[in-house]
C-alpha positions as a printed Julia matrix, in Angstrom:
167×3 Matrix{Float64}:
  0.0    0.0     0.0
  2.77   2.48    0.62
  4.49   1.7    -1.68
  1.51   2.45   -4.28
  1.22   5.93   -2.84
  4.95   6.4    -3.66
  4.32   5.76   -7.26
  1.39   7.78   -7.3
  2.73  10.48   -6.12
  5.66  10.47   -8.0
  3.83   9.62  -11.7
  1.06  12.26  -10.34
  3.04  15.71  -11.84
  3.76  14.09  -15.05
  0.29  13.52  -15.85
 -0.87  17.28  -15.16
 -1.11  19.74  -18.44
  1.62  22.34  -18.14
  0.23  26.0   -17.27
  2.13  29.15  -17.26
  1.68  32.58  -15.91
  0.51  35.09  -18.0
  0.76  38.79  -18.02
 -2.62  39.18  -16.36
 -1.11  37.44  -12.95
 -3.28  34.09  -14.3
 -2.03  30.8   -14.82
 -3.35  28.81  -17.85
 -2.17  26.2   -20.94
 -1.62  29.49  -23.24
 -2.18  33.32  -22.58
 -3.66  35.46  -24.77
 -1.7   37.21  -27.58
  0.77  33.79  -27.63
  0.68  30.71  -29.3
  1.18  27.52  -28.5
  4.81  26.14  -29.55
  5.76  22.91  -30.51
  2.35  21.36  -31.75
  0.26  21.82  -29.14
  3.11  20.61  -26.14
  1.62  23.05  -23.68
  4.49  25.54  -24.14
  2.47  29.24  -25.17
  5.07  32.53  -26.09
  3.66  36.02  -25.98
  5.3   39.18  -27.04
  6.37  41.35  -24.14
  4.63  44.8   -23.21
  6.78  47.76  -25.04
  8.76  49.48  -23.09
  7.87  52.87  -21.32
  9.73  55.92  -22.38
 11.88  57.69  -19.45
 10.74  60.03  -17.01
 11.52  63.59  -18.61
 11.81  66.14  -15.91
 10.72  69.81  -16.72
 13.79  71.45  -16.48
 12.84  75.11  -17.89
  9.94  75.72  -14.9
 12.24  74.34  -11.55
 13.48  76.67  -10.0
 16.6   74.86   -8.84
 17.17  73.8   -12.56
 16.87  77.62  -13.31
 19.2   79.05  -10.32
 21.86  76.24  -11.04
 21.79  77.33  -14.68
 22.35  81.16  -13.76
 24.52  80.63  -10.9
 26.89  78.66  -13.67
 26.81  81.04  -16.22
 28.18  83.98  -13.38
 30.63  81.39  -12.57
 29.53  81.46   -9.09
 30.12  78.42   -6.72
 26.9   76.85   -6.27
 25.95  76.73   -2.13
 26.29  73.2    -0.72
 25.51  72.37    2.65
 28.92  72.6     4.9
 31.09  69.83    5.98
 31.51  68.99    9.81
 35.04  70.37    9.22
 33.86  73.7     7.98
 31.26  74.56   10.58
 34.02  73.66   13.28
 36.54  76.39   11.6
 33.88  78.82   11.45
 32.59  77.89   14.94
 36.91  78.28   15.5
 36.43  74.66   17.31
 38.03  71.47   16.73
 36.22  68.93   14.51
 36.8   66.63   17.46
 35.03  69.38   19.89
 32.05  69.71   17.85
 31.31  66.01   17.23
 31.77  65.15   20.54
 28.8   68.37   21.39
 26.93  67.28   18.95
 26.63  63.73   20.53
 26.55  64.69   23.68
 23.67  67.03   23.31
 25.74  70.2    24.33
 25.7   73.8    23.04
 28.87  75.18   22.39
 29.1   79.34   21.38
 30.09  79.55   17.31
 27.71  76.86   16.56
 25.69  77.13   13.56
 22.45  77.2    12.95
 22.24  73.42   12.1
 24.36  71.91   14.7
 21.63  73.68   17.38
 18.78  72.01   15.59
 20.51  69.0    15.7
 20.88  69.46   19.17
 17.64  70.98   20.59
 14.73  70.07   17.88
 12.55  72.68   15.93
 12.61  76.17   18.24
  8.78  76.57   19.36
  9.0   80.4    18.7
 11.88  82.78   17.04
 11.96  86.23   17.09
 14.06  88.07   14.86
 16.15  91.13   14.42
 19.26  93.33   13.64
 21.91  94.27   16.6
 25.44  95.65   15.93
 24.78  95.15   11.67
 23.65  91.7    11.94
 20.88  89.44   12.24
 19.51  88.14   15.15
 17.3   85.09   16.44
 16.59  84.23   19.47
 15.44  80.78   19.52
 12.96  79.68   22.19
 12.28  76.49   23.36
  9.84  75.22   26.24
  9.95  72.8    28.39
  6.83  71.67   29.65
  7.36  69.38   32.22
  9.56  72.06   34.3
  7.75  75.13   33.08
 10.32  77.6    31.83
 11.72  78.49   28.35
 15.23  78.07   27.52
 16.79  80.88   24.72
 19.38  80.46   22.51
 20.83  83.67   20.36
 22.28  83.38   16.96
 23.9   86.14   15.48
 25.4   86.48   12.5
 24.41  82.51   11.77
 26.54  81.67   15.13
 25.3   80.64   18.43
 26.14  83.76   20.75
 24.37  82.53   24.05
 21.8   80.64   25.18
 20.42  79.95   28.88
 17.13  79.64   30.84
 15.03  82.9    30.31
 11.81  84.01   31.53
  8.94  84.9    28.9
């Protein structure tokens, strides 16, 4: 008796009629659009989909296409964000000092603008304006489990102070 299911089993897939998948996700003996190959063996082609042209970007109504292509023609060095390296040299710290700030979650006076977001989040309110020829933010943030605001100053795009303020 076993050994009758063996053979069964075994002789079972060579009796089934081949299927295939088709394009439509189904699986039959031949898909639509093909043939069958071979006389009739089961075996069905089809011709693939054609292919879909590219994506083509509109280039002459971006604005970043447009201020690249300007910027280039004045010969101008196109902005890119800074490196560690050269926020540290502005900041006049070591790369070394302001990694280890950054990781450690402390403020250090030079930062930029960046390294203090990275550091204390989105401000919840910034006021801005001009002292000594340059601009000014003070960045507030609130802490409301303890109640009271903490305010950083940026001048000139460099952390001047910062400390718990009233508001």
């Amino acid at each position: 008796m076993r050994s009758l299911i063996i053979i069964i089993a075994l002789l079972l897939p060579l009796a089934a009629q081949g299927q295939m998948r088709c394009p439509d996700g189904s699986y039959r003996q031949s898909c639509d659009g093909g043939q069958a190959v071979g006389g009739g063996g089961g075996v069905s082609s089809y011709s693939a989909p054609a292919p879909t042209p590219p994506i083509q970007f509109n280039r002459q109504s971006s604005e970043r296409y447009r201020s690249a292509g300007e910027t280039t023609r004045r010969e101008q060095a196109i902005r890119a964000p800074q490196s560690t390296r050269d926020r540290a040299d502005a900041a006049g710290l070591s790369r070394n000092d302001l990694v280890r700030a950054r990781n450690r979650g402390e403020l250090l006076v030079g930062m930029t603008r960046r390294d203090v977001d990275h550091i204390m989040g989105r401000p919840d309110d910034v006021v801005t304006y001009v002292s000594g020829g340059s601009r000014c933010d003070d960045l507030w943030y609130r802490d409301r489990n303890r109640g009271w605001h903490t305010r950083v100053t940026m001048c000139g795009g460099q952390l001047r102070s910062y400390g718990a303020a009233s508001r």
